[in-house]
N, C-alpha and C positions, 0 to 999 in steps of 0.2 A: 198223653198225646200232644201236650205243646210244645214238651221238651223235645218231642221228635222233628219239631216243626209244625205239624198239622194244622189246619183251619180247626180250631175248637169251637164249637158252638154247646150252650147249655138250653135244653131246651126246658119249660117250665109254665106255669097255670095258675090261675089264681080267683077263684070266686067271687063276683061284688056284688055287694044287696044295692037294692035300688036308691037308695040314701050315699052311697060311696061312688055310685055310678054318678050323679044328678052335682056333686058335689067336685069331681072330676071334671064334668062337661063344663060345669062353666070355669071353674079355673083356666083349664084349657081354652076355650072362648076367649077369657079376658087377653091370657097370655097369647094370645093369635091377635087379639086386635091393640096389642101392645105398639106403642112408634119407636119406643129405645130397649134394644138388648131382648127385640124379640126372643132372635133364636135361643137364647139363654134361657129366657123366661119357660117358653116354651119348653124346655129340653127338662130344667127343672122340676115343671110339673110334672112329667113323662116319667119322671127317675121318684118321686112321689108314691105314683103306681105299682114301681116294680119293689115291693117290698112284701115279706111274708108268703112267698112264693111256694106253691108246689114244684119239687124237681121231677122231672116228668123222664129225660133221658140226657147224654151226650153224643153229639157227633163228633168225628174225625176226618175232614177230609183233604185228601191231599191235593197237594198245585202237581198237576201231570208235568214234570220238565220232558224235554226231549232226553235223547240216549246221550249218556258221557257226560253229562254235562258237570255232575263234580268233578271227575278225574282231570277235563278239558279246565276247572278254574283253579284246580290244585298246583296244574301244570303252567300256568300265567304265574301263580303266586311266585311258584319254585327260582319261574325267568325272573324273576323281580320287577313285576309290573303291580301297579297298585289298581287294585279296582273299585270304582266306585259305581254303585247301583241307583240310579235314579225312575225313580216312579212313582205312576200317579195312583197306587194302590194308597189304601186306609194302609196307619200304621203300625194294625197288629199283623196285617196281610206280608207286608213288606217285612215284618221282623220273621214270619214265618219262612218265607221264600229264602231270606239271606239264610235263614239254619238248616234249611233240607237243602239247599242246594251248595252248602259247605260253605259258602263266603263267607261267614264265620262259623268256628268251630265252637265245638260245642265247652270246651273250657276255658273258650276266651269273654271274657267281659264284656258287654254292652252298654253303654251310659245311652238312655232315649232322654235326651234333648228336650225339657220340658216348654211348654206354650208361653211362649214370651209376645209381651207385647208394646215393653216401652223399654227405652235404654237402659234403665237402672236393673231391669229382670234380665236384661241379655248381658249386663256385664257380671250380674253374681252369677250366672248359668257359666256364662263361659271359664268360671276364676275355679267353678267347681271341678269343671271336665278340663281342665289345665293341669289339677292334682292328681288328676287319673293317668295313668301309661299302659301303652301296651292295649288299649282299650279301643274297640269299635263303636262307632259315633251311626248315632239315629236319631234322623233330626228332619223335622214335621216344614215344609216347603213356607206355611207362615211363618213360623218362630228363623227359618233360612233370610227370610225376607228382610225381618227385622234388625237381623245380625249383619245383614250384608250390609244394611241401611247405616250401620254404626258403626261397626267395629269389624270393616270387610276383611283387611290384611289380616286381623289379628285370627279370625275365624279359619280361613284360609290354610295358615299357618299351622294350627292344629290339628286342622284334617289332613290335610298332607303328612303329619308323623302320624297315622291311625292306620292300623293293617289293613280296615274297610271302614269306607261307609257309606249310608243307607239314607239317601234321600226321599222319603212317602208326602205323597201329593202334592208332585210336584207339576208346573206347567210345562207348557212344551215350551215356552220362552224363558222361563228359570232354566232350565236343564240347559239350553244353550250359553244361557249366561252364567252357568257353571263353569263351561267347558272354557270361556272366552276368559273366565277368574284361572283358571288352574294355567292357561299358557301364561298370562298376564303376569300373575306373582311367583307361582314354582317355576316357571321357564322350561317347562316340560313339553316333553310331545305328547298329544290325543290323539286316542282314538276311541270314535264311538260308537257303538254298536246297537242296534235297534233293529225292531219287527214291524211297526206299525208307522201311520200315519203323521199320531204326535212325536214322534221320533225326526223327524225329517229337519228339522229347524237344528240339533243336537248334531245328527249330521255333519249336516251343510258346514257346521260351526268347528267342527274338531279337524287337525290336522290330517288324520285318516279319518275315511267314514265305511263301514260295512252295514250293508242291508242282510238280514236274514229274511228269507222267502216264505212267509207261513202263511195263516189262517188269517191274519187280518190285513192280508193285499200285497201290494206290492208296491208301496207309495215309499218304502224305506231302500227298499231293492235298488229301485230307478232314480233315486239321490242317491245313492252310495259312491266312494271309489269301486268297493268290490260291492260282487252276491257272491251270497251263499245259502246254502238249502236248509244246512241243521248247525245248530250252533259250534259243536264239537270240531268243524271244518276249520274254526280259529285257529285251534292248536297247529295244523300244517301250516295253515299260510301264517301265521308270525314266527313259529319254531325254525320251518327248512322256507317257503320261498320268500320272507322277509330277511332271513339271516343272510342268505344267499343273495339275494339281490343286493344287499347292504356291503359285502365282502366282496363283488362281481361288478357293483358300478366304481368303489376305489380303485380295486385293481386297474380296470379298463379306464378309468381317469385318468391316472399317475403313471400308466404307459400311455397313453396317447401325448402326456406332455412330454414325457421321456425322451419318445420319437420324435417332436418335434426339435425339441431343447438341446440332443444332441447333434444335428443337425446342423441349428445357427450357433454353436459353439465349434462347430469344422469349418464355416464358411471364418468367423470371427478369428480363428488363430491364423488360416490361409493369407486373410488380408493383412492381420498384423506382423505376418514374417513378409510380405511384400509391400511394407510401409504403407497399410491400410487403403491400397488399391481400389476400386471400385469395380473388383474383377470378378465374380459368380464362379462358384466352383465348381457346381453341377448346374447344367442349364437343361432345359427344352425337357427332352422326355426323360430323363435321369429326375429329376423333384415329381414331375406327375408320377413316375413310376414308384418311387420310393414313397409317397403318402399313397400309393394306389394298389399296384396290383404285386410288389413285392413284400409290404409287409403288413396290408391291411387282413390277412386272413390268419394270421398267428394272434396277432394284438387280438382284433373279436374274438377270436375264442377262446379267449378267458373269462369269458360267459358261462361254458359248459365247464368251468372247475368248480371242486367244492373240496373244503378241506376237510367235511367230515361226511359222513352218510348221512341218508335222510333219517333214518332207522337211528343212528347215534341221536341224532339233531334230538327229534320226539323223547326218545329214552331218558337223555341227559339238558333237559331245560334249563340247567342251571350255566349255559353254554352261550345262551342269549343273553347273560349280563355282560358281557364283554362288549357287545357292541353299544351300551350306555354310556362306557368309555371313551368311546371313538376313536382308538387305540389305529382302526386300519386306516382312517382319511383323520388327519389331523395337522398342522403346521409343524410339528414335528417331522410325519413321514414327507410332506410337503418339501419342507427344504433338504432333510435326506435325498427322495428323488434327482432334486435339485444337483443337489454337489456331483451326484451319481451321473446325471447326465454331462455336467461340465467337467468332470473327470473322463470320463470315456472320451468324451468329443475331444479331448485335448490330447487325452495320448493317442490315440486314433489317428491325431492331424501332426502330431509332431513323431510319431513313432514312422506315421507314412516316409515324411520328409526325412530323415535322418539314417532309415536304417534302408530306405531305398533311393540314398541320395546318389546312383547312381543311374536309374532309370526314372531321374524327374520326369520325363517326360509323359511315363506313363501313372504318374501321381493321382489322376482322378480315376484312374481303373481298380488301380491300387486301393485308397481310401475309402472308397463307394462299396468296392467286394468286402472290404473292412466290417464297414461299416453296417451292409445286407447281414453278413455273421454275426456281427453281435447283436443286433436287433433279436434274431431267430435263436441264439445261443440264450439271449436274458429270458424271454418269454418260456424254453423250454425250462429254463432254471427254478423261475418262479410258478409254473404248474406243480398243484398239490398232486393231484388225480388227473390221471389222462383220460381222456375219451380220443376216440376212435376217428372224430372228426377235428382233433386239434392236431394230432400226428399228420392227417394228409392234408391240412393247410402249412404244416412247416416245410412236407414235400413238396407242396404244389409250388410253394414262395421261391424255394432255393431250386428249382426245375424253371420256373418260367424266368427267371434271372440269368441262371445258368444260359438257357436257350436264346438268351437275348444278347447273348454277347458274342454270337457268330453274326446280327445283323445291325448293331450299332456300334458301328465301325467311326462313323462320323464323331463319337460321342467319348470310347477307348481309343481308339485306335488301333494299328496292328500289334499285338500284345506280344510280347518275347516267350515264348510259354516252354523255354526250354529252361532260361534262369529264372521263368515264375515257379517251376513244378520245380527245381532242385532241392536238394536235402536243404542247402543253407537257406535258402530264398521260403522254402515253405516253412522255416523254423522259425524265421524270424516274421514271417506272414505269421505262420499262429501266434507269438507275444506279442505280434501290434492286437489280434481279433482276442485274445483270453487276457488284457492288461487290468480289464474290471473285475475279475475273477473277486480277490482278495474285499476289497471292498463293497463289494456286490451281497456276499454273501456274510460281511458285518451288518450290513442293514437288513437282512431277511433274520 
């Protein structure tokens, strides 16, 4: 029944003549009115007693977890997320919990951390569980105390290479000064997760914090970032909507600089072919329009892309170690962007000039319709999966642009639209709007 996990209990009896009884009592007495090493004293005599026992039965009983809840830590492990279990249970309670509920497996090894109390027992403790690998660490919130006291880093260091481990009686102020050790030395992200009240400090303390809503309140719920009702609910929200919001705020990052960046890269070659002028190349409502209502509804909706299902996401956990990498937002894809927008914006501004150096004059109509195209040509580029509502923000963007250019007259001017619509004139109109093509699609 241990090895299943279970609460074991033995239960057992034992007869005393009034001679063993009278001789109990006052030992017990003494060791009560003891001033050093009571409890010791105490516990002592207690352990004295239990000797020559009738076995009378055993019990078994199990810690009720909620539904899922191995599959939901099987599937963190898979992501490559490490867990650690902190609690204020005894700790045979806490070695049982970590085996029924799979955080360690059943033919992985356990080293329990034996009770230290001065340097020289936490440094041969630590030198023993050093030669261990592969091994899951349980270890008593005193003997933690001690170690952190001495030998924090080196402690630290150890548990972070351990599949799991298992912190038992622990405070709710240790637990957070865990969490504040694990950003400190690994340089990782936390997240914490609790049910209860001594949770809330653990919380507060982790990078993320999730309240689970149970039987002992809602004091964890109401500190949290998130709630949630049953534990299992982790696996969606870190599998599909942390993956996704992680892949959905780079995207939408890295085009909103994009838009901007190619922009002051059209104004910047304008000025420098007219010996760095002081002359605005779109003014008045051509720039409100263009961060506004021509290409603000394409860029957002790169919220509603996902590059996998939610269904794959769950399925395939092992999907979430990519983003440890930070492979999507990184100073690499950073200055990519980069080059990507000062490349556009250049041939954009010089393809304008050169291949319509005959209608200078209508150069900012030119440019700007350019420049509306590629913005709405890159975003449909880089959508994974379309939804429904990204397709009539491309329509809506290239309709209300369209429609604006019968009443900002002040701003184009009367437009030739007989040698704009020609064979030649629209062929070289598309190689000025398709010039990013090539490079566009080296960096995706």
């Amino acid at each position: 029944m241990a090895r299943e996990g279970l609460r074991t209990l033995v239960v057992a009896k034992r007869a005393l003549t009034e001679e063993q009884y009278q001789d109990f009592e006052s030992r017990y007495s003494q060791a009560k009115l003891s001033i050093h090493d009571r409890a010791l004293k105490v516990a002592a005599v207690v352990e004295s007693l239990e000797r020559e026992m009738e076995l009378l039965c055993l019990t078994g009983v199990e810690d009720q977890l909620q539904a899922d809840v191995r599959p939901t830590l099987e599937m963190l492990r898979n992501a490559g997320i490490k867990i650690w279990m902190l609690t204020g249970d005894k700790l045979e309670t806490a070695t049982c919990i970590a085996k029924s509920s799979h955080l360690v497996s059943r033919t992985q090894d356990i080293h329990v951390f034996r009770p230290v109390t001065s340097r020289g027992e936490a440094h041969l403790e630590l030198n023993a569980f050093r030669r261990k690998h592969d091994c899951a660490l349980v270890i008593s919130g005193d003997s933690l105390e001690v170690c952190l006291k001495y030998y924090e880093h080196e402690l630290v260091e150890l548990a972070c290479q351990c599949p799991a481990v298992v912190c038992c009686r622990c405070s709710p102020t240790q637990k957070a000064h865990i969490v504040k050790l694990l950003q400190q030395h690994a340089g990782r992200r936390t997240c914490a997760i609790g049910d209860g009240g001594n949770d809330v400090s653990m919380i507060q303390a982790a990078d993320c914090g999730i309240g689970i809503e149970g039987k002992e309140g809602r004091q964890a719920s109401l500190a949290a970032d998130f709630s949630i009702t049953q534990f299992k609910h982790i696996g969606r929200l870190l599998m599909v909507h942390g993956r996704s919001s992680y892949k959905r705020s780079a995207a939408l990052g890295q085009f909103v600089m994009h838009r901007g960046l190619i922009i002051s890269t059209m104004q910047a070659v304008f000025s420098s072919v007219f010996y760095f002028a002081s002359v605005p190349l779109y003014q008045g409502f051509l720039m409100v329009g263009y961060a506004t209502l021509y290409t603000m509804f394409p860029v957002f909706s790169l919220v509603l892309d996902q590059d996998v299902k939610p269904e794959m996401a769950m399925l395939y956990p092992e999907l979430y170690k990519d983003l440890t990498k930070g492979r999507s937002l990184s100073f690499k894809t950073f200055l990519v962007w980069v080059l990507i927008s000062i490349y556009q914006g250049g041939i954009l501004m010089f393809g304008a000039l050169l291949l319509f150096e005959s209608e200078f004059v209508h150069v900012v109509a030119i440019s700007f319709t350019a420049l509306i195209l590629t913005e709405l040509l890159m975003v449909a580029l880089t959508i994974r999966t379309w939804h429904w509502l990204m397709a009539v923000a491309e329509v809506l963007s290239l309709g209300c642009y369209v429609a604006s250019l019968a009443f900002l007259n002040e701003y184009f001017g009367k437009l030739p639209w007989e040698s704009f619509l020609s064979v030649t004139g629209f062929y070289t109109f598309f190689i000025v709007t398709s010039s990013y093509t090539v490079l566009n699609c080296k960096s995706q």
